[in-house]
N, C-alpha and C positions, 0 to 999 in steps of 0.2 A: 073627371066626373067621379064620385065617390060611388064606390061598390059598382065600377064598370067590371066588366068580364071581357070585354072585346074590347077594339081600339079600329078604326075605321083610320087608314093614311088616305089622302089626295095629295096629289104631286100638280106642277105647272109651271111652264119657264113665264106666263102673262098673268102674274096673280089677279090683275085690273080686269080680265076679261072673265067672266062669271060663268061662260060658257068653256072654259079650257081646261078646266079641272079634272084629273081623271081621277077615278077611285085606282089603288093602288092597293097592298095586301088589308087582310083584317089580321091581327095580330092579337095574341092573348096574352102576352108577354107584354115587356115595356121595350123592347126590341123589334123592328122590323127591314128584313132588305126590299128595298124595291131593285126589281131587273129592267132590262133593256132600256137602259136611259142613255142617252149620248152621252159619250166622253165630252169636257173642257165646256156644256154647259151648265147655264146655273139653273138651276130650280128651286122651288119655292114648297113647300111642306107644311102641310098640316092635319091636326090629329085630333080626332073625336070620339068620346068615351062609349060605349054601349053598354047598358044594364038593362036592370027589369022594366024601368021606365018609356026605355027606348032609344032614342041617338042623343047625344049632348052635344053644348054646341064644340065648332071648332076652335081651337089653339091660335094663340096669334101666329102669325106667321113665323117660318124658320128657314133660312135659304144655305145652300149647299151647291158647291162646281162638282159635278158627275167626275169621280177618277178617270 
């Protein structure tokens, strides 16, 4: 989202399930950690811009095995 300030993550090992989604940090940065995730699964990521306008949509998907 152009001229975001914030970035909104949600994490979910059941991208499919619409209801599993959890909000995860807000980050101001192009970096963020997410904590307490299980080791050796996988999760699923994605990232929404925030500005003066309000929320942007979500990122396609991006997946990741928890170290």
């Amino acid at each position: 989202m152009k001229g975001a300030k914030r970035y909104v993550v949600q994490y979910t090992t059941t991208p499919t399930n619409a209801a599993s989604w959890v909000n995860g940090p807000i980050a101001t940065k192009s970096k963020a950690t997410v904590i307490g995730l299980t080791s050796a699964t996988k999760y699923y990521l994605r990232v929404a811009g925030i500005g003066a306008a309000g929320q942007g949509a979500f990122s396609e998907l991006a997946s990741q095995v928890a170290p």
